[in-house]
N, C-alpha and C positions, 0 to 999 in steps of 0.2 A: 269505700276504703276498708280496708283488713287491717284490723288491729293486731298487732304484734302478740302473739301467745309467751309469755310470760311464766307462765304458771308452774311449778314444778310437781304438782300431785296434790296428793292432801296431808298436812302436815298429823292432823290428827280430826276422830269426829267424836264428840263427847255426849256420854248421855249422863240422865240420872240414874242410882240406885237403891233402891232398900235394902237389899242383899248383897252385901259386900261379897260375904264368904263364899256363896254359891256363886257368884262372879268369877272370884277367882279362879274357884274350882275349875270353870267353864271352859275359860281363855290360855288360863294358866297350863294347869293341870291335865285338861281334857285335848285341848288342839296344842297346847303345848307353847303360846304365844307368851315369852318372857317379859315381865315387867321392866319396864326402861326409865320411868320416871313417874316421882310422885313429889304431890306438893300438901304440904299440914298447913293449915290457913284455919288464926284462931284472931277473933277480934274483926275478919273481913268485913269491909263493908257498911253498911247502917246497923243503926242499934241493935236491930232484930238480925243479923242475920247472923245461925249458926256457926259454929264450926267446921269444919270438912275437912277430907281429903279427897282430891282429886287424882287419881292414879290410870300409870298409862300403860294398855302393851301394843307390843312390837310384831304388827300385822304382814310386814315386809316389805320393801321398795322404799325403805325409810318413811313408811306412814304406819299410824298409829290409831290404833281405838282407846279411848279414855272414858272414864268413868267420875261423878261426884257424890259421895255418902257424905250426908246431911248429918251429922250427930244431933240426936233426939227430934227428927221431922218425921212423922210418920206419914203413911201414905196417904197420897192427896185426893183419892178416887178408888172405889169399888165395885167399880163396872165388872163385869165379870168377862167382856174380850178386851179385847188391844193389849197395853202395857203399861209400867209403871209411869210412865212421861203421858198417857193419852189414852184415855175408857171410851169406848163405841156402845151406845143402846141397843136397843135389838130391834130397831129400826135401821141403822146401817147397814148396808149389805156387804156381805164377805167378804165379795172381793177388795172393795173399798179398805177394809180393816188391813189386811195383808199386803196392800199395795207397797205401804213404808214397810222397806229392808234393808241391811246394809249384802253389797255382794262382795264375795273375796275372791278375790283371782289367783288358779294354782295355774301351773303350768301342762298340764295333760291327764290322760283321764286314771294314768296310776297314783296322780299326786289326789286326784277327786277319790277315789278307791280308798284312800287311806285316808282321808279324812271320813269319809261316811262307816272306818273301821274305827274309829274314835270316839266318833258319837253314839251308833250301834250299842258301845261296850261301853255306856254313862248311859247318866240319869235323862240325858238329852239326847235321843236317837233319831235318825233321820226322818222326818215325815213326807218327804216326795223326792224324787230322783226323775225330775224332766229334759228331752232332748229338744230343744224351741228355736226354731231358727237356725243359729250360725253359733249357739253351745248349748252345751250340756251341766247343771245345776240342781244341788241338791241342797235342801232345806231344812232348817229347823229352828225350834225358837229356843233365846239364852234362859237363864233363870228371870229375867226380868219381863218376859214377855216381846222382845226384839226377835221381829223373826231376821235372822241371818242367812246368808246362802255361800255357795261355795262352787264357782264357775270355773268351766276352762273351754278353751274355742274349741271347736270340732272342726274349722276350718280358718283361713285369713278373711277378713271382709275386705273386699275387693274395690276400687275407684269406683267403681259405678254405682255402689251401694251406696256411697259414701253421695255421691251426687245425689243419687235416688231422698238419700236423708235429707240432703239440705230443701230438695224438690217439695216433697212434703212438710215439712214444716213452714216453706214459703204457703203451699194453699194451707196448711192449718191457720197460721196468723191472718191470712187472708178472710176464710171462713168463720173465725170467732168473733171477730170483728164486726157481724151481720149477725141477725133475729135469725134463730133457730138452727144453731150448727148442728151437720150430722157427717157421718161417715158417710152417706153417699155425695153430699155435698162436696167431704174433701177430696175424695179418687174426681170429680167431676174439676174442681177447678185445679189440683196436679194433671191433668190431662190436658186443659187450657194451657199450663205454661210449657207443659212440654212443648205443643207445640209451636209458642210463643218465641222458644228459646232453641229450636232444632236448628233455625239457620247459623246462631252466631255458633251452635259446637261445632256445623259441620263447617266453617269456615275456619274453625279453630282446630280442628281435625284435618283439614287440608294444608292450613300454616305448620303444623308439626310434621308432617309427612315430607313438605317440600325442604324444613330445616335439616331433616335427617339425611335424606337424599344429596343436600346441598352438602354435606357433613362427610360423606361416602366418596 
């Protein structure tokens, strides 16, 4: 069964911050994302818990990135990678650290171009400019330690990719499921369902051919 998609985007994603003001700077100021809404919350909560505000800006598509400053919490970790929400030892690895990002979607790569002329010209200038796939994304972190990115497609992804995704993810759940998953494990058992599954596309590929036909 397919459940009925519902969803309409993301209303908003909310982090913490120590640093209001170079927040704002950030979002505000620098990319130019206008503030849409803010909430003062004094008394929230259980006995302990601060004051705040939670404040939002307007990322586009009617979603939202939001922010909450703790009046008098100071920072809860001094790790010296990750960010204010999460400190990594220097037994984590890198890539691990970087993996959480938020990505913002512009529309082509003059709207990417003028964003990485934003950041360049601030205190927060682009640290990679990668082409990966099916976009193109550039990078940096806010004041808070959040690394942020800034994508736009270099091309449409196409049905069959879109199969291709659901394909793999079916052997990954398959695979983790089992002692010792790996990459070669998963290209081995999406290769099993491909061919598991090649009779009912191409019967489903010859139903659409003959409706078309019938349609003519």
């Amino acid at each position: 069964m397919t459940l009925e998609h519902k969803v309409r985007g993301v209303d908003h994603t909310a982090f913490p911050t120590f640093d209001p003001a170079g927040t704002v700077r950030f979002y505000r100021d620098v990319l130019g994302f206008p503030v849409v809404h803010s909430i003062c919350a004094a008394g929230w909560g259980p006995e302990n818990h601060p004051d705040f505000i939670h404040f939002f800006f307007d990322i586009g598509n009617d979603d939202r990135i939001a922010f909450f400053y703790y009046f008098g919490l100071e920072p809860v970790h001094d790790h010296e990678r990750g960010d204010v929400y999460a400190g990594f030892g220097p037994d984590v690895p890198e890539f691990f650290v970087r993996s959480r990002h938020l990505a913002i979607h512009v529309d082509d790569q003059d709207d990417l171009l003028e964003y990485r002329r934003r950041l360049d010209d601030s205190s927060w200038p682009v640290e990679m400019q990668i082409q990966h796939e099916t976009i193109e994304s550039i990078y940096t972190h806010d004041p808070n330690g959040y690394m942020v990115e800034f994508t736009r497609a270099m091309r449409p992804v196409t049905p069959q990719e879109d199969l291709d995704a659901n394909l793999t993810i079916d052997a990954l759940l398959d695979v983790v499921a089992e002692p010792e998953p790996s990459f070669g494990k998963l290209l081995a058992r999406k290769a099993e369902l491909i061919v598991a599954r090649a009779a009912d596309w191409e019967a489903g590929a010859s139903a659409a051919t003959g409706d078309a036909v019938a349609q003519v």
